[in-house]
Structure formats: C-alpha cells, structure tokens
C-alpha positions in Angstrom: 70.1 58.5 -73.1 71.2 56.8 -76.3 68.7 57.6 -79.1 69.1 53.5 -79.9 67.5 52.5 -76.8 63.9 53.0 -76.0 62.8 53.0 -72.0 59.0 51.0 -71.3 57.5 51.7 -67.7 55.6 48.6 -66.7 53.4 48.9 -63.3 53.9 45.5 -61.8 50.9 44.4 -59.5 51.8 45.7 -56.7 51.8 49.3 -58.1 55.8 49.2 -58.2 57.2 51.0 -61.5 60.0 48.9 -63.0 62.2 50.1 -65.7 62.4 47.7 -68.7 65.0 48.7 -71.1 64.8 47.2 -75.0 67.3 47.5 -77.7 67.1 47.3 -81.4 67.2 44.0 -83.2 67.8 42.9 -86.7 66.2 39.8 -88.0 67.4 39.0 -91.4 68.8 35.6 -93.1 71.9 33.6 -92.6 73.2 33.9 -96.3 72.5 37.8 -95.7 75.2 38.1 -93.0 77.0 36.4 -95.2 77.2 38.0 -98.4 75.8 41.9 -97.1 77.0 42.1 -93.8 78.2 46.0 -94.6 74.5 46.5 -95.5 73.2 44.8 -92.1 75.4 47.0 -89.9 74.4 50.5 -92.0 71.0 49.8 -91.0 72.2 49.1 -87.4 74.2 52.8 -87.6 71.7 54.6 -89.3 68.9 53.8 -86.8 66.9 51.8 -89.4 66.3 48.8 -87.0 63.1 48.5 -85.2 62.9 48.2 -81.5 62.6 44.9 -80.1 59.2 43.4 -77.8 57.3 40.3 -78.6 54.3 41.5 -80.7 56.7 43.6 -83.1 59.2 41.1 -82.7 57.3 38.7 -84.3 56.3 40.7 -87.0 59.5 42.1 -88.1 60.7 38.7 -87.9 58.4 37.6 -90.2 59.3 40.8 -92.7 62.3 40.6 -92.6 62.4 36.9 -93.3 60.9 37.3 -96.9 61.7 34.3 -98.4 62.5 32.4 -95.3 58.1 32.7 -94.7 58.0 31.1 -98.3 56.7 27.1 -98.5 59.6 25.6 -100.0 61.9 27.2 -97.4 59.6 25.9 -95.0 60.1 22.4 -96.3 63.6 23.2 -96.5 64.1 24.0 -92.9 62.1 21.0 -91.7 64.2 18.7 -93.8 67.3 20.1 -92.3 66.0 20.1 -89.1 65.5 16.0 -89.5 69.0 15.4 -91.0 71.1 17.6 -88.4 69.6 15.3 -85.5 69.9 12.4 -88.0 73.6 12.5 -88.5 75.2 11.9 -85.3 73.4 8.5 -85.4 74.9 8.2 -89.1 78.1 9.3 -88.2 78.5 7.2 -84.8 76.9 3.9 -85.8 78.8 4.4 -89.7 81.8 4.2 -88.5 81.8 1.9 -86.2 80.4 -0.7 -88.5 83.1 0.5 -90.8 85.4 -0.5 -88.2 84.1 -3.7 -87.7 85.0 -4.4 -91.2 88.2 -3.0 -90.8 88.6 -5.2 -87.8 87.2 -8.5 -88.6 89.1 -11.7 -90.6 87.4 -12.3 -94.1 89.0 -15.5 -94.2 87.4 -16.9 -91.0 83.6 -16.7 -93.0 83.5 -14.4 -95.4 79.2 -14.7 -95.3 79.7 -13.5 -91.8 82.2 -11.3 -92.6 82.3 -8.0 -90.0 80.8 -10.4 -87.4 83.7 -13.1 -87.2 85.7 -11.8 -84.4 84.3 -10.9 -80.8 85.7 -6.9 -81.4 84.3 -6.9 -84.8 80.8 -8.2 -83.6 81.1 -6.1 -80.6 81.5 -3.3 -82.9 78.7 -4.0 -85.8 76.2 -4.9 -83.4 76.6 -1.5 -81.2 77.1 0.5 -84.5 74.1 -1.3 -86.1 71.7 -0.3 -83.1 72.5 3.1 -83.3 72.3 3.1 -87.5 69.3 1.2 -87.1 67.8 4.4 -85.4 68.7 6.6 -88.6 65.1 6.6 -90.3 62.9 7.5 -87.4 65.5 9.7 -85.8 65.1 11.8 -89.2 61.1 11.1 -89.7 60.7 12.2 -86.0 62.5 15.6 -85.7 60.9 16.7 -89.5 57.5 16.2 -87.6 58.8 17.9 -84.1 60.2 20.7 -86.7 56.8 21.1 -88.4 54.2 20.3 -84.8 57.0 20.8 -82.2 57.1 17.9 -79.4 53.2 16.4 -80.2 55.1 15.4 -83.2 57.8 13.9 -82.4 56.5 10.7 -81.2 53.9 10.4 -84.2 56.7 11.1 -86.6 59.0 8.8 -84.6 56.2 5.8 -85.2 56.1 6.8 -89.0 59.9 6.2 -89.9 59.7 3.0 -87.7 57.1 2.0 -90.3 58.6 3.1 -93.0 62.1 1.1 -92.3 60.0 -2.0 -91.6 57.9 -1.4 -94.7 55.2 -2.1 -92.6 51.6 -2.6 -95.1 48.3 -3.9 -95.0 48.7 -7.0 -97.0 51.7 -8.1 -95.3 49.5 -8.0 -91.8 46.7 -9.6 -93.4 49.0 -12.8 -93.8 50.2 -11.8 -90.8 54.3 -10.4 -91.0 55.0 -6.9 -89.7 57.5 -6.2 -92.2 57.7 -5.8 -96.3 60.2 -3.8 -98.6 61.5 -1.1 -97.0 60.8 1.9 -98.2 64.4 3.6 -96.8 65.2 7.4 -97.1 62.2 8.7 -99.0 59.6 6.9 -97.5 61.2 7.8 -94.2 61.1 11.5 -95.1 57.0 11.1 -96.2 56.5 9.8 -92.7 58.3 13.0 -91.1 56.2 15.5 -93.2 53.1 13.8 -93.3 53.0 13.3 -89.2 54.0 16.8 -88.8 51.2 18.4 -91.0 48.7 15.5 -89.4 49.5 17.1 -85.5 48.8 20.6 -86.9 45.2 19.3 -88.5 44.4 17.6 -84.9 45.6 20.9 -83.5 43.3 22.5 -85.8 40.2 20.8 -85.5 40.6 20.6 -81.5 41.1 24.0 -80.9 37.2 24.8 -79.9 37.3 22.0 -77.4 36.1 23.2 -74.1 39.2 24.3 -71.5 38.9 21.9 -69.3 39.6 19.3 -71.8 42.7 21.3 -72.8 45.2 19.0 -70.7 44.6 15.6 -73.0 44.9 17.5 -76.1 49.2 16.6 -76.4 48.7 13.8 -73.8 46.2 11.7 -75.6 44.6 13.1 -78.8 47.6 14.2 -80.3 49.8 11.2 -79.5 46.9 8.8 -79.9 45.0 10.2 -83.2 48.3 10.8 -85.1 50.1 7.4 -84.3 46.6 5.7 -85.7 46.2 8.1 -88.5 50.4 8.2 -89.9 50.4 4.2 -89.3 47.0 3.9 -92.0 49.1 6.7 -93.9 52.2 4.4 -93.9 50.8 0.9 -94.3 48.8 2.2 -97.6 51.7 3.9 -99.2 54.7 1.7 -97.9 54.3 -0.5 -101.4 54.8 2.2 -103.8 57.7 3.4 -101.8 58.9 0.0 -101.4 58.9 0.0 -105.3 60.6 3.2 -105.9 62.9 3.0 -103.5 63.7 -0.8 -104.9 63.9 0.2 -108.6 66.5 3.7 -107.5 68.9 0.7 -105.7 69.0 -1.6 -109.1 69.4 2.1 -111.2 72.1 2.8 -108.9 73.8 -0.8 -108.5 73.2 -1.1 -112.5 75.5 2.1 -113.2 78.9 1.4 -113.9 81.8 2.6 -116.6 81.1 6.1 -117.3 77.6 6.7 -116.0 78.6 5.9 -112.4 81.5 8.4 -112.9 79.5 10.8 -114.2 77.5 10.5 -111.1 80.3 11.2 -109.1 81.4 14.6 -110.7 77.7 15.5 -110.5 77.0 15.3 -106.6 80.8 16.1 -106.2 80.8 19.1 -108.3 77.5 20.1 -106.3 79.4 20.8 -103.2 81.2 23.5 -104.5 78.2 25.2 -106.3 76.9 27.0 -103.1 79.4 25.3 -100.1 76.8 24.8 -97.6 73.7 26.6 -100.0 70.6 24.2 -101.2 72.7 22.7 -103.9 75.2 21.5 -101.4 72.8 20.2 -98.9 71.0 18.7 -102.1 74.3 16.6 -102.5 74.7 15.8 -99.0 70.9 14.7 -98.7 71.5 12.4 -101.7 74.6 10.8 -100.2 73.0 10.4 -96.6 69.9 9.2 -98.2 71.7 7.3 -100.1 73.5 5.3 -97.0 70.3 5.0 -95.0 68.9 2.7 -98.2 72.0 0.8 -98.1 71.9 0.3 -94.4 68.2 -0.5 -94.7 69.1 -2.9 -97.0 72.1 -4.8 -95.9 74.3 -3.4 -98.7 77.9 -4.8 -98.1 80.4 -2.3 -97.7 81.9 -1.1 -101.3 78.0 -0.9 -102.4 77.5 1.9 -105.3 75.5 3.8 -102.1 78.5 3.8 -100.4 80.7 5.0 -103.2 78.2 7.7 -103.9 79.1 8.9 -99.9 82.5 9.3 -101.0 82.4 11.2 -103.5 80.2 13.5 -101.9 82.6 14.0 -99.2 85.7 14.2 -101.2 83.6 17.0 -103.2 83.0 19.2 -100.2 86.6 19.0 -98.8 88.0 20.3 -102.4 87.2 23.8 -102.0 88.9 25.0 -99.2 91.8 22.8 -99.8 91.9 24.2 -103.2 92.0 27.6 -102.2 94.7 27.1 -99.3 96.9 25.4 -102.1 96.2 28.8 -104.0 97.4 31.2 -101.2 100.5 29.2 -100.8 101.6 28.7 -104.5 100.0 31.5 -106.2 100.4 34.4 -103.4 100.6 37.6 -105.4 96.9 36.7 -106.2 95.6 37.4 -103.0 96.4 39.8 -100.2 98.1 39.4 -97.0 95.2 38.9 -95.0 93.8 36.4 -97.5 97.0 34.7 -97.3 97.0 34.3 -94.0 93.2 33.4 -94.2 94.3 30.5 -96.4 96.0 28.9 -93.8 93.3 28.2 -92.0 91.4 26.7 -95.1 93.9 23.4 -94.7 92.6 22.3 -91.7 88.5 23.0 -92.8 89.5 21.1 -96.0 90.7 18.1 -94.2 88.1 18.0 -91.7 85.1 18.2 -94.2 84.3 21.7 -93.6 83.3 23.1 -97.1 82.1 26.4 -95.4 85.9 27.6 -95.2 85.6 28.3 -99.1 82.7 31.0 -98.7 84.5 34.4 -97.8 86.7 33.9 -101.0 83.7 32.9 -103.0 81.9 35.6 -101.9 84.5 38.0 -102.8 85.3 37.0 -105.8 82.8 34.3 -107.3 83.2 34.1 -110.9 86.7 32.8 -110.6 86.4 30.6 -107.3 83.2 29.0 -108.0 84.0 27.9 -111.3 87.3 26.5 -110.2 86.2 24.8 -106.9 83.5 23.3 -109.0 85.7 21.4 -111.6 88.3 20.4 -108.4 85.2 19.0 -107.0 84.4 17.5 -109.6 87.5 16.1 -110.8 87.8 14.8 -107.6 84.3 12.7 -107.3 84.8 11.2 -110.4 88.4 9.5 -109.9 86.5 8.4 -106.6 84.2 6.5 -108.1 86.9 5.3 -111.2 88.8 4.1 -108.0 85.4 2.1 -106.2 85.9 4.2 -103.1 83.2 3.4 -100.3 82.6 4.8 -97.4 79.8 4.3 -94.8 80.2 7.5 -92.6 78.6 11.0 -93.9 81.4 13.0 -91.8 84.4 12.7 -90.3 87.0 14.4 -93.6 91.0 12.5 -92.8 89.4 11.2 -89.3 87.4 8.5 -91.1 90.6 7.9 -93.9 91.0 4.6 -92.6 87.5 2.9 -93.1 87.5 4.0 -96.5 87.8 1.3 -99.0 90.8 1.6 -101.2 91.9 4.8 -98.9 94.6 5.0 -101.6 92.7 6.3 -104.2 90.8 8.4 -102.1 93.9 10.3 -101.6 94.7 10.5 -104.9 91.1 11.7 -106.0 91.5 14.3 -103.1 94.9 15.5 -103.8 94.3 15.6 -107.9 90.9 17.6 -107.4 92.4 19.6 -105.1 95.3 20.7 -107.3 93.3 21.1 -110.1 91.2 23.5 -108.5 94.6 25.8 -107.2 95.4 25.4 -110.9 92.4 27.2 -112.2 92.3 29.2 -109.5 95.7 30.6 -110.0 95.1 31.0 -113.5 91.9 33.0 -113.0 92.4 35.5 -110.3 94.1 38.9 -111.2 97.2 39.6 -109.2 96.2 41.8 -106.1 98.2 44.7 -105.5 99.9 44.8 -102.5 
C-alpha cells in the first residue's frame, strides 16, 4: 500500500466492515499556489501533508490559512463575496443602458434622451431593472457570506434601504425615500445584517429543541429585517451626506486633479493584477457606478469616467507584456514567447490576471513597467472624458464607450509604453 494513503475501518450498523480510503490534502492560500507552487508540491513529495477527515480537516484548514483566519481577510472575503454576485447585474443591466444611449435619437428630446425610441426604451427600462438590483444584490450576499442563507434576505432588505435612503424623519412626514446613500451605505447594510444573524444566532442557541425549527424560519428573518431596518433608517442621513459630498468632490475635479485620479486607480491595477490593491481599484470604480446609477448621473458622468480608466488600467499589463514578447524577443525565452501570445487576447478581454506569471518571475522590472503603462493609460482616459457604464466586458463593450476613440488611443499609448520599459528593463535571456 502506498505510504501516502492511510486505510480507516468503519463498522456500519449492521456490523458490516467497510473500507474507507483517505488521501492527503493541502490547504494553503490562493496567492501561495501562485508564487510557491515548487514549495507546495515538496511538501506533497516529502510526505509533509496531513491526512484528510473532517475534524483534522478543519483544523489544518484553519493552520494552514494563517492569515486567511485574520479579521481583515475576513472582511475582505465577505466584500468579494458581495461584488462577484454583484457584477453580473452591473455588467448586464450597464450595458444595456449603454446601448440604449447608443441607440436612441438625442435630437428627438434630448431630457428624455435614452428613452426616445421604442428599442432604446425597451433597452434602458430592462437594463435599469436589473441595475436597479445592484445595491441589495451586493448588501445581501456580504450578509449570506458572513451568516450564510439567514442572511441573505436580512441583508437583501438593508441595501433596499440603503438605495432608497430610507430614514426616520422622512417616514415621520410620511415618504419612504431620502438621499441615497449608494455604494457605502449599501456595503454597511451587508456587514451589519450579516454580524446581526450571527448575534440572534448567538443569543438563541439555548433555546429548547423543539423550538429549533423557527429559529431561520421566523427569528432570524423576522428579528434581523426589524433590527438592520432601525439600523438603516438611523444611519441612512450621515451616509446620505457622505456619499452626497464624495459625488460634488468627484464631479468638482477636473484639469489635472481628475487626471491624476485616473493614473492613480489605473496605475492600481497593475500593482498586484488581481491582489487587494487591484480589487481596491476595481471596488472604487464599481462603487463608483452604483452612486451614479443611484443617482441618475447621465452617461459621461466623472463616475463613469472613473470606470474607464479603471478598466483601461487592468487591460495594460498583459497587453504590455505580449507587445514585449513580440518586439523585444531575446528578452524572454521561448516558452515565454510563446506564453505572450496568449497575453493579447487576456489584455483585450479585461483579464489583468494574464500579467502574473511574468510578474512573479521577474517583478522588479514588470511591475514597475505595467504600472506606469497603466497609468499612462488611465490618465489620457480621463484627458479624453472617456465614460463607460459597464465594469467588464475589455473590446466587447468598445462601442458604448464615449469617445471610443480615445479610449483606443489611451489603450494603445499605455500599452506601448509599458513594452517600452519593459524592453528596456529585462536582461536578455539566454537561449
């Protein structure tokens, strides 16, 4: 028998003996398989990984996760947790709005414009509905991420309140709705349902068994909807303010500042491709959408422009480093080379990921250099006023970009410039 394997004899009920046969397993992070993946398979050789079975499962899970155990990672996993089921809603109902502008006749009414024609109104009011979804989609699956399905619903009702700006001194005069508190507010609804289900799970967990059946069907469902909407009503003013005085800071920026702001979130893409600083950016520029959306901003709105360059930032690196394959080939080997190829397509489609095995190899030249490129290129996207209203989509959403022509140009400048550096950076590879 293989010295990896370990054999358990279980006696079933029935005094059978079964034979149950368990294998090692290694729990360790996602950036670990990453960057140390010849490290992770020496302990799989060497004999170094644990047998897997629930109880010891669990626990070398949890060693082995470190930092993944750690509060902020915690928060961090939630919040991606709300964002990934977010997006398709984003995505979807973005573009199709975006195409309802693209479709309509500004000349017919140009206050109505996006709704002037019956394709363009059939496409904003189907796009809308699903946008409109955005804040508790995200404010739901943080709670389901922190309290699993009891807090769904309760985190569902929070980021319907929060979008609504639902308060107590608006009901008192009797309207339902205030200032919006958009993105963050929506976010504060997620978290704080989510840790209010596991505090009712808490305190309900001496309750006699028989009463164990209404515990998710009624208290949880009933006692956190009451306790997130007093929760939401209170605080929906002072997120109403904030998120009110971030839209003028954002809508006041112009000249330099706003493209400074676009070589900063830009530029942020590249840091990590796919690490917190990159998901920081992305967060901002899908945040940043969801107030506009909340808000009615027209298309071409600084929130918008902020999404673009955001994009254009992530789809820099790998685009950058396929240029750098093709025009600077004694620089890299011929598996890189042919690597690179494949880096054209990720580029265009958005896929910032395609840059990490050359970062990883060699990351004080490649970082550096996708990080200027990405930068570059965010900045001449907001010097241009490009908009867009989708978080995804790379060339596929080209055409409901405004002024798509300097979108290209921002993309193909930053793109170069990072090759550029690049090419200068790297030592030639011997072949």
């Amino acid at each position: 028998m293989n010295d990896n394997y370990n054999t358990y004899r279980i006696w079933a009920p029935d005094n059978a003996l079964w034979t149950q046969w368990a294998k090692p397993v290694l729990f360790a992070r996602v950036d670990d398989g990453i960057h140390k993946p010849e490290e992770l398979i020496k302990k799989i050789a060497h004999g170094e990984t644990p047998i897997y079975h629930a109880e010891a499962g669990a626990k070398t899970r949890q060693a082995a996760g470190g930092a993944n155990d750690s509060f902020g990672h915690s928060l961090y996993k939630h919040l991606m947790n709300g964002v990934s089921h977010m997006l398709p809603f984003v995505v979807g109902g973005g573009i199709m709005i975006a195409l309802a502008f693209l479709l309509d006749d500004y000349a017919i009414d140009p206050s109505n414009f996006g709704m002037n024609t019956p394709v363009a109104a059939f496409f904003k009011t189907v796009g809308s509905a699903a946008f409109g979804y955005m804040l508790p989609i995200l404010a739901g699956f943080i709670a389901m991420s922190i309290a699993d399905r009891p807090g769904l619903a309760v985190g569902f009702a929070g980021g319907v309140l929060a979008m609504n700006g639902t308060n107590f001194a608006a009901l008192a005069h009797g309207e339902t709705t205030g200032i919006s508190g958009g993105f963050l507010a929506a976010l504060l609804a997620g978290f704080a349902a989510g840790y209010i289900v596991q505090f009712l799970k808490k305190i309900t967990e001496k309750l006699p068994a028989s009463l164990n059946g209404i515990r998710p069907m009624l208290i949880y469902p009933l006692g956190g909807i009451l306790i997130i909407g007093a929760v939401m009503c209170g605080i929906n003013p002072v997120m109403g303010i904030i998120n009110t005085a971030m839209t003028d800071w954002l809508n006041a920026m112009g000249g330099t500042s706003k493209i400074l702001l676009g070589a900063i979130v830009a530029g942020m893409m590249s840091i990590d491709m796919g690490g917190p600083f990159n998901k920081a950016a992305y967060v901002t520029g899908t945040g940043a959408i969801a107030t506009a959306a909340a808000a009615g901003a027209a298309q071409g709105a600084i929130e918008y422009q902020m999404m673009a360059a955001v994009m254009v930032g992530g789809m820099v690196p790998p685009l950058a480093i396929a240029l750098c394959t093709t025009f600077f080939k004694k620089k890299f080997t011929q598996d890189e080379r042919k690597s690179g190829v494949v880096n054209y397509i990720m580029g265009l489609c958005f896929i910032t990921e395609g840059a990490i095995p050359f970062a990883a190899s060699d990351p004080l030249r490649v970082i550096p250099s996708c990080v200027v490129g990405s930068a570059v290129a965010g900045a001449l996207s907001m010097f241009f006023g490009c908009s867009l209203m989708a978080p995804h989509g790379g060339i596929f959403v080209f055409p409901v970009v405004t002024n798509v022509l300097g979108y290209v140009i921002s993309l193909v400048v930053g793109s170069l410039v990072g090759m550029l550096l690049l090419g200068v950076l790297k030592k030639n590879k011997e072949q």
